[in-house]
FILUMPA-836849 format. One line per 2 residues: for each residue x, y, z of N, C-alpha, C. Coordinates in steps of 0.1 Angstrom, whole numbers, plus 5000, padded with zeros to 4 digits. Example, Ala and Ser with C-alpha at 12.3 -4.5 7.8 and 13.67 -1.06 7.14 Angstrom:
BEGIN
5132,4943,5078,5123,4955,5078,5132,4967,5078 ~ 5128,4978,5071,5137,4989,5071,5129,5000,5079
***
This chain:
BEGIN
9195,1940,3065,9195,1925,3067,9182,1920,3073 ~ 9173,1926,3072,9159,1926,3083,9152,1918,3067
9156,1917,3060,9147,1903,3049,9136,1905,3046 ~ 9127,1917,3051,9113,1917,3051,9103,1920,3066
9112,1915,3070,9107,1918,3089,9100,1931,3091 ~ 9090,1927,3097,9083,1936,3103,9076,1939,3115
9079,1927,3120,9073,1922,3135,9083,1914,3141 ~ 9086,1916,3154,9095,1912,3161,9090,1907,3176
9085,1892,3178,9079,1885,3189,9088,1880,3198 ~ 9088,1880,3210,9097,1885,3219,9088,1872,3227
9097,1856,3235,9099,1855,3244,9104,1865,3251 ~ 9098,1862,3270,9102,1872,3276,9112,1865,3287
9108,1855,3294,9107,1850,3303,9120,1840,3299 ~ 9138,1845,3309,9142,1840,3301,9155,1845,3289
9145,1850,3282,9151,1859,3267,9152,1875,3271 ~ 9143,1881,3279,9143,1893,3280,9146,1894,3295
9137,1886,3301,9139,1892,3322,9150,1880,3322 ~ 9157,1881,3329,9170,1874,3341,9159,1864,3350
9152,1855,3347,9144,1850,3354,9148,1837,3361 ~ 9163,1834,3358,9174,1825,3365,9179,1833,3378
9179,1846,3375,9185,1853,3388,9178,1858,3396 ~ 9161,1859,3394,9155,1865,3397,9147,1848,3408
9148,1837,3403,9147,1827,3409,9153,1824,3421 ~ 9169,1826,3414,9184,1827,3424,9184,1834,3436
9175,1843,3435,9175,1861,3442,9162,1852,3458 ~ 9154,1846,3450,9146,1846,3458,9144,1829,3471
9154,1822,3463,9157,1808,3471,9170,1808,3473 ~ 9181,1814,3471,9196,1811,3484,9189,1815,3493
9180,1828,3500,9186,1827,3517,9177,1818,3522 ~ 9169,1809,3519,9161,1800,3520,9172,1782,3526
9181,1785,3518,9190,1768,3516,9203,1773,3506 ~ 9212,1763,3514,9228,1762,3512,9227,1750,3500
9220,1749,3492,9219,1743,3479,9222,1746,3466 ~ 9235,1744,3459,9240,1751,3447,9234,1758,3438
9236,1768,3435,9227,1772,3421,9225,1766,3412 ~ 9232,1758,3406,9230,1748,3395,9219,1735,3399
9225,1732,3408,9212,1720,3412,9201,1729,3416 ~ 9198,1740,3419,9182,1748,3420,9175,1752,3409
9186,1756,3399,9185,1759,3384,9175,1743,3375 ~ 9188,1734,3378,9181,1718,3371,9172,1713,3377
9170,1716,3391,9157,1707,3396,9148,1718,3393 ~ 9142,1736,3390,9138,1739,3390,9135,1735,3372
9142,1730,3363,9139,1730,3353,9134,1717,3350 ~ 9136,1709,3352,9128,1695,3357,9120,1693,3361
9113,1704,3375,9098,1704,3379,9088,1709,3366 ~ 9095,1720,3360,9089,1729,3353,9086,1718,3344
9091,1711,3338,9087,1701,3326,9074,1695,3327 ~ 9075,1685,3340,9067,1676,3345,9051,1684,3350
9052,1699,3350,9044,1702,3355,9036,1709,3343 ~ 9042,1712,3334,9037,1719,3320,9027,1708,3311
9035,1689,3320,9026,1681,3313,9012,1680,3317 ~ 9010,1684,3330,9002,1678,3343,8991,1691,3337
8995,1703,3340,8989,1716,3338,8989,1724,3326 ~ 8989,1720,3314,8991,1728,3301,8990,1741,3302
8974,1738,3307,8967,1753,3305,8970,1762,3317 ~ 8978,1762,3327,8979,1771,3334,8991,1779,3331
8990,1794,3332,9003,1802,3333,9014,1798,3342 ~ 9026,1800,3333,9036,1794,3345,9036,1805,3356
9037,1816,3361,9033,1821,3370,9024,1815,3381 ~ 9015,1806,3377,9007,1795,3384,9014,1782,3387
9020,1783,3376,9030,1767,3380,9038,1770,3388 ~ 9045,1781,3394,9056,1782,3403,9050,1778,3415
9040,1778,3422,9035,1771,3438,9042,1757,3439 ~ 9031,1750,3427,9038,1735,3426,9049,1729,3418
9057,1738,3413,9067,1737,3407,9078,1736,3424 ~ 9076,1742,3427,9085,1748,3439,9083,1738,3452
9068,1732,3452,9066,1721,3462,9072,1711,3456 ~ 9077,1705,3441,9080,1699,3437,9099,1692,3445
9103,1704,3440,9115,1711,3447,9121,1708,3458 ~ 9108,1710,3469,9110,1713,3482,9111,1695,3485
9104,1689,3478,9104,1676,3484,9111,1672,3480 ~ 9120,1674,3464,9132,1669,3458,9145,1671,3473
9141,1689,3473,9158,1687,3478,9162,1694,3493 ~ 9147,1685,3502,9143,1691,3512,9145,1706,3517
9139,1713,3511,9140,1726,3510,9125,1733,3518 ~ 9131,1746,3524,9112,1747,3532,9101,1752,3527
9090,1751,3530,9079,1753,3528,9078,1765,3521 ~ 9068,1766,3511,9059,1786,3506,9069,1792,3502
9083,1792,3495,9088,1799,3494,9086,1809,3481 ~ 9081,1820,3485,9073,1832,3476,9078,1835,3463
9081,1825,3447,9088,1826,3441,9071,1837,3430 ~ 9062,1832,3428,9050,1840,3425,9057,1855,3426
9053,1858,3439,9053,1873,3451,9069,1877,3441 ~ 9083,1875,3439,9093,1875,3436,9092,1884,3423
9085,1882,3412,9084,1882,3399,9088,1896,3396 ~ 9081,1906,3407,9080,1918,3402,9094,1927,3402
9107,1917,3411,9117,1918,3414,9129,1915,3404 ~ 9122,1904,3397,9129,1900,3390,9137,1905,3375
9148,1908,3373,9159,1920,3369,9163,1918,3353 ~ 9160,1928,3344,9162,1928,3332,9171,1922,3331
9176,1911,3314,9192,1918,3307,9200,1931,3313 ~ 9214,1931,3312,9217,1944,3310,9213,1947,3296
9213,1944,3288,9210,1946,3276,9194,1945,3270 ~ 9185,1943,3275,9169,1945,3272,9164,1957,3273
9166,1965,3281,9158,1977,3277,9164,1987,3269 ~ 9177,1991,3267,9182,2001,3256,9181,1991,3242
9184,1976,3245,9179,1968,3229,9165,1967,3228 ~ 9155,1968,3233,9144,1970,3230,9132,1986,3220
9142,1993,3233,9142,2005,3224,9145,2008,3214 ~ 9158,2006,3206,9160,2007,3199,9152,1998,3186
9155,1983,3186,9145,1981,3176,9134,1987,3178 ~ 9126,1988,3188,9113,1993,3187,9110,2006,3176
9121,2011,3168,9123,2023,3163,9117,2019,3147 ~ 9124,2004,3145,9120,1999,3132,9109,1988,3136
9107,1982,3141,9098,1972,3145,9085,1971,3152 ~ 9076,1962,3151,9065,1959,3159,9067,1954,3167
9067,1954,3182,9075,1943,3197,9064,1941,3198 ~ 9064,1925,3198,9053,1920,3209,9056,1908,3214
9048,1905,3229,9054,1892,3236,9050,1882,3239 ~ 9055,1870,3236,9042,1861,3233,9049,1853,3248
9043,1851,3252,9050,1849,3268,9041,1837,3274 ~ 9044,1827,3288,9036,1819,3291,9036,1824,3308
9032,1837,3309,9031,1841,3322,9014,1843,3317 ~ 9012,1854,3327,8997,1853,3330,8999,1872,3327
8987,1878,3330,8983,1893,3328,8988,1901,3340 ~ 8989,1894,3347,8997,1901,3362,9012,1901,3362
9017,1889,3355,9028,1891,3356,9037,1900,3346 ~ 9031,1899,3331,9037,1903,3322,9036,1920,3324
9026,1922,3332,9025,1934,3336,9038,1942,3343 ~ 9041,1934,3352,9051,1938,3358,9068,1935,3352
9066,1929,3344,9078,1924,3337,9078,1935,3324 ~ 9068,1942,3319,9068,1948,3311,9071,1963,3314
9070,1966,3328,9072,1978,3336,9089,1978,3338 ~ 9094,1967,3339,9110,1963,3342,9111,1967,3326
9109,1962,3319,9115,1969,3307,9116,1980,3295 ~ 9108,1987,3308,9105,2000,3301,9090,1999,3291
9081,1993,3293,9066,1992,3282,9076,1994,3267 ~ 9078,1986,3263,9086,1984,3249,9072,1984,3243
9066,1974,3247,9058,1963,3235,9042,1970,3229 ~ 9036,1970,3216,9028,1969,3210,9021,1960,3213
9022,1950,3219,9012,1941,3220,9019,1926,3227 ~ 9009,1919,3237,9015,1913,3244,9002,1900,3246
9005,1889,3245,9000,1876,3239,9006,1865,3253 ~ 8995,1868,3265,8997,1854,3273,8989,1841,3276
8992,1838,3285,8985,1822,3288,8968,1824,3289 ~ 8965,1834,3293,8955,1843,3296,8949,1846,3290
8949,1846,3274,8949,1852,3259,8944,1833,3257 ~ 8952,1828,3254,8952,1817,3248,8944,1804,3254
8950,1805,3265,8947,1790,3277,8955,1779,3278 ~ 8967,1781,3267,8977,1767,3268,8987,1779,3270
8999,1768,3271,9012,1772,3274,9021,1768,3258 ~ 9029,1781,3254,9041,1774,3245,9044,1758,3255
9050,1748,3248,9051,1751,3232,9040,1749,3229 ~ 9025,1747,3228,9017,1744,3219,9015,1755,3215
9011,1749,3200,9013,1757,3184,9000,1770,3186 ~ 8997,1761,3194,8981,1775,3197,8983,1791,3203
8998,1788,3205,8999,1806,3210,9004,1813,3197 ~ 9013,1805,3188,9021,1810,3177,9009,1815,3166
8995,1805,3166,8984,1812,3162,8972,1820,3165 ~ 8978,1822,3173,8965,1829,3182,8971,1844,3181
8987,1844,3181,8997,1856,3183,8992,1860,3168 ~ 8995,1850,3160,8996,1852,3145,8984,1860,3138
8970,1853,3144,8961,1856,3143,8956,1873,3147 ~ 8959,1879,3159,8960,1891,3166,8968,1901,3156
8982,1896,3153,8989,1902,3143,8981,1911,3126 ~ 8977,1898,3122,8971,1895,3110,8961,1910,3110
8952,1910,3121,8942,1920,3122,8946,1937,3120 ~ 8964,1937,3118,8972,1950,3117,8977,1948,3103
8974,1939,3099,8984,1936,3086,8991,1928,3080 ~ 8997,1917,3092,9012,1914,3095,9006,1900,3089
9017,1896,3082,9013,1880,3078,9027,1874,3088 ~ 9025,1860,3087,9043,1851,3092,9053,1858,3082
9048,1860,3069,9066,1862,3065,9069,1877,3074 ~ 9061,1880,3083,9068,1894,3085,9073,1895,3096
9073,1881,3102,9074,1883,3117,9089,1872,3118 ~ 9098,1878,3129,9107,1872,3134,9107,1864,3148
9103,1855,3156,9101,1849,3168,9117,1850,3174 ~ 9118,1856,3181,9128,1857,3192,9131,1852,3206
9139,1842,3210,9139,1835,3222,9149,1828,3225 ~ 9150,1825,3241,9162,1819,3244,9161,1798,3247
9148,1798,3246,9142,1782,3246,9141,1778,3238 ~ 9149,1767,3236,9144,1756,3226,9136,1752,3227
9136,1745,3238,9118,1738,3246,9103,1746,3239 ~ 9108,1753,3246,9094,1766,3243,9091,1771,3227
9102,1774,3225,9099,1787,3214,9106,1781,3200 ~ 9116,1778,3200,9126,1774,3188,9121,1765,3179
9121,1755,3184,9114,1743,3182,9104,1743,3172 ~ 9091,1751,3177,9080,1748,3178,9077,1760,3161
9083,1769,3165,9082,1782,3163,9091,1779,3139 ~ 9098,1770,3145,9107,1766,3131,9094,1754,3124
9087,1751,3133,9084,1739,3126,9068,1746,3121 ~ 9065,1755,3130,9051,1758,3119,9055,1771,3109
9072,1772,3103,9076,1782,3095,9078,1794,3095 ~ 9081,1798,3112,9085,1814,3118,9101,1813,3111
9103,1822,3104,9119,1826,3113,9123,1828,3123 ~ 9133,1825,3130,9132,1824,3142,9152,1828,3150
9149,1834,3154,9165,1837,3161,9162,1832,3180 ~ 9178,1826,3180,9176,1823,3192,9190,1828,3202
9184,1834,3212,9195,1840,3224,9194,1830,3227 ~ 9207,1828,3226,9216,1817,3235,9219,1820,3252
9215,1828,3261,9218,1835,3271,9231,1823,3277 ~ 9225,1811,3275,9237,1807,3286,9249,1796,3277
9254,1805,3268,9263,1802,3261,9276,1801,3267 ~ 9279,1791,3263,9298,1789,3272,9297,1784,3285
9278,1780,3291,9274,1775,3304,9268,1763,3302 ~ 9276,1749,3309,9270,1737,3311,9257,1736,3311
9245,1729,3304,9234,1723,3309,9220,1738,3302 ~ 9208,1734,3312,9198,1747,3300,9191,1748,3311
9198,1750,3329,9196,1760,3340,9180,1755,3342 ~ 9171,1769,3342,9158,1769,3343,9149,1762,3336
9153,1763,3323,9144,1758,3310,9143,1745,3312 ~ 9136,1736,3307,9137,1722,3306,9145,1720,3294
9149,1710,3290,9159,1706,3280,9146,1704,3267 ~ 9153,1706,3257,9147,1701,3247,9150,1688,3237
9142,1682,3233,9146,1665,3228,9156,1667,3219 ~ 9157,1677,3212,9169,1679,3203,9168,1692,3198
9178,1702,3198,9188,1713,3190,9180,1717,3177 ~ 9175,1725,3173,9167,1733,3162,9173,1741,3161
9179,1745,3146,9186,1750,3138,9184,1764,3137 ~ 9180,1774,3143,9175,1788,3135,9180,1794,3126
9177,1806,3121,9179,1813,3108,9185,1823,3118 ~ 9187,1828,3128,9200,1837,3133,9205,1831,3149
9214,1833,3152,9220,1821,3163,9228,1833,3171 ~ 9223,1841,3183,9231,1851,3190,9232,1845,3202
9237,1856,3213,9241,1850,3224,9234,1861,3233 ~ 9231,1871,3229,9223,1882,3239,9214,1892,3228
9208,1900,3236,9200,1910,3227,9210,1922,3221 ~ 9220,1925,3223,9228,1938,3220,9235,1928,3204
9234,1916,3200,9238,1911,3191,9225,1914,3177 ~ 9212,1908,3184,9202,1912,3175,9198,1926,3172
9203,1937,3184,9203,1947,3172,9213,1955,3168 ~ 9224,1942,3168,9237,1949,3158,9231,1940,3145
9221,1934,3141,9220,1926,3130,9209,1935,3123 ~ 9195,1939,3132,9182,1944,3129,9182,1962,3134
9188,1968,3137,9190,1979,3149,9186,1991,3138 ~ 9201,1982,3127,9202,1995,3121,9189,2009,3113
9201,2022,3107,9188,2023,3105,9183,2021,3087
***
C-alpha cells in the first residue's frame, strides 16, 4: 500500500515525543492549574509567538511562551520548560514503530526545534532518522513552505523527488495544512482523538483532509510496516 513511497518525514514534536506530557511533567508541581487550561493557554501563547518570532526555534520560544502564561494565569517565574526537553517521553509506540518502518523507509525529521534539542529527542527515540531538518537548517518555523523546501531540496540530493515522500504529523497548524497544499501526501496522527480541543498545538483555521487519517504510529505501520 506504500503507492510509491520512499521517504517518510516525520513531525516530531508532538507526532513522535509526548511533548503534552512532557510540558505537564514540568509545570503541575509549579501550580494547582488544570491540565487542560495549561495545555490551551500554552497553545495560544505558542501561536501569538510564532507570529512575533518566525524565525526562532520553538525551543527558543518556550522562555516567552511561558512568560506569556505566567502572566495569563498568574503562575511563577523561570519555570525551566527549555532545561525539561531532554525529559520529555516518547509515544509508547514511537520507537519500536520507528524501527520498523525504518526497515523499508528513509526517516527524516523535519521538526521546528533547534539542533540541541532534536538531539536529545532523537536519543529518546532510539536515532531512527537518516536525516533531520530544523529551524537551524532553515531559519523559519513550519508552517512556512520554506522548510517543506529546504527538506525537499536536501532530499532531492539522494534521489528523492515529492512523489516519494510521505509527510507525517499530528498538526494541522504546522504540518497538514501546509504540507497538502504544496502537494505532499500527507498522513496525519491524530494523537488526541476522542479528546476535546488541540491541547498544545494552536488550532488551525480549518481541518485538511489527508490521504491517510490515523490516530497513533502503531496504525501507520500496520498500513506501511509491512514487508
Amino acid at each position: 500500500m506504500s503507492g510509491g513511497i520512499r521517504v517518510l518525514t516525520f513531525d516530531v514534536v508532538g507526532t513522535l515525543i509526548d511533548s503534552e506530557a512532557g510540558i505537564l511533567d514540568c509545570l503541575r508541581p509549579l501550580t494547582d492549574v488544570e491540565d487542560a487550561v495549561l495545555l490551551d493557554t500554552f497553545a495560544r501563547a505558542e501561536g501569538i509567538q510564532q507570529q512575533l518570532t518566525p524565525e526562532l526555534p520553538f525551543t527558543q520560544m518556550l522562555e516567552p511562551i511561558y512568560a506569556r502564561m505566567a502572566a495569563e494565569l498568574g503562575l511563577p517565574e523561570g519555570a525551566p520548560l527549555r532545561e525539561s526537553i531532554p525529559n520529555w517521553p516518547a509515544f509508547p509506540d514511537a520507537v519500536e514503530g520507528l524501527c520498523v518502518l525504518g526497515r523499508r523507509f528513509r526517516l527524516v525529521a523535519l521538526t521546528n526545534v533547534d539542533n540541541w534539542a532534536m538531539a536529545h529527542m532523537a536519543a529518546t527515540l532510539g536515532e531512527p532518522f537518516d536525516d533531520a531538518i530544523t529551524v537551524e537548517d532553515v531559519g523559519v518555523n513550519k508552517p512556512d513552505q520554506q522548510m517543506f523546501a529546504y527538506c525537499l531540496g536536501r532530499q532531492s540530493t539522494h534521489g528523492y523527488t515529492k512523489d516519494d515522500c510521505l509527510h507525517v504529523a499530528q498538526s494541522q497548524y504546522h504540518d497538514i495544512g501546509v504540507a497538502r497544499l504544496l502537494g505532499y501526501r500527507t498522513c496525519w496522527v491524530e494523537r488526541r482523538y476522542g479528546t476535546s480541543g488541540t491541547g498544545a498545538t494552536p488550532a488551525a483555521a480549518e481541518i485538511t483532509t489527508p490521504d491517510y487519517h490515523v490516530t497513533s504510529l502503531a496504525e501507520v505501520v500496520e498500513i506501511f510496516g509491512g514487508a
